[in-house]
C-alpha positions as CSV (number, residue, x, y, z in Angstrom):
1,X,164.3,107.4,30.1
2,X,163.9,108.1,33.7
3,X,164.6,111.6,35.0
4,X,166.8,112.0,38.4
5,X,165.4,111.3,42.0
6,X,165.1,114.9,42.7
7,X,161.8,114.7,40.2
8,X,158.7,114.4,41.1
9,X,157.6,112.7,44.4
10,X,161.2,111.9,45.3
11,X,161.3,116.0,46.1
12,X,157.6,116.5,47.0
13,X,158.3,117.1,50.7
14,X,162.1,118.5,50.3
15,X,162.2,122.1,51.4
16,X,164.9,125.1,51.0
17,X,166.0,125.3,55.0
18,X,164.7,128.5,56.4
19,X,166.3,131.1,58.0
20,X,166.0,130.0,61.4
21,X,169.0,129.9,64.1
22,X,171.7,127.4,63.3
23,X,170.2,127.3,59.8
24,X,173.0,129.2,58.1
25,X,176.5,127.8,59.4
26,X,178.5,130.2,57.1
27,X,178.4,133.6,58.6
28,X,180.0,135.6,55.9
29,X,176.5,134.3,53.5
30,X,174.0,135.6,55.9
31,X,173.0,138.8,54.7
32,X,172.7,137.6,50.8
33,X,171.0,134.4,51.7
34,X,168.2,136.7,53.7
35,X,168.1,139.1,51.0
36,X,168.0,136.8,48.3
37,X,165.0,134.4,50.5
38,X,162.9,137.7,50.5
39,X,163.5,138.7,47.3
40,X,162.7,135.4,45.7
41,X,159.4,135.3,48.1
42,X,158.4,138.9,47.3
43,X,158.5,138.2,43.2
44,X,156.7,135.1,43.5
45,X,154.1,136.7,46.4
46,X,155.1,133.3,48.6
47,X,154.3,133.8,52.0
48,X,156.3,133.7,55.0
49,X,155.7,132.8,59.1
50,X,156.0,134.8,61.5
51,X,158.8,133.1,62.9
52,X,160.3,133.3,59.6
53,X,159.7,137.2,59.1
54,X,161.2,137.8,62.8
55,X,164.4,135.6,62.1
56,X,165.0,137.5,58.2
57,X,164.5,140.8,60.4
58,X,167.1,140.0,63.1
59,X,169.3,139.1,59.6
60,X,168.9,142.1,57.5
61,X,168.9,144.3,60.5
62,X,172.2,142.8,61.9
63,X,174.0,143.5,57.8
């Protein structure tokens, strides 16, 4: 039985949008969607760009 698409190569190159400007439509989700993108980085030691550290500041620091 064949699993769904989102399996294997299917969802090789899908990525979880970043927090970058016009990323995060819903305003009200901001601040948990930051906090919860760090979080999830910091247990699993993932790393983040630069850009991507200066746009979760301007977040967090805006909560």
């Amino acid at each position: 039985m064949a699993g769904p698409a989102v399996w294997g190569r299917a969802s090789a190159g899908v990525a979880i949008p970043g927090p970058g400007p016009g990323r995060l439509p819903r305003t009200e989700y901001r601040c948990t969607y930051a906090a919860r993108q760090v979080a999830v980085k910091a247990r699993y030691g993932l790393w983040v760009t630069p850009a991507e550290r200066d746009a979760l500041a301007r977040i967090l620091n805006s909560c």
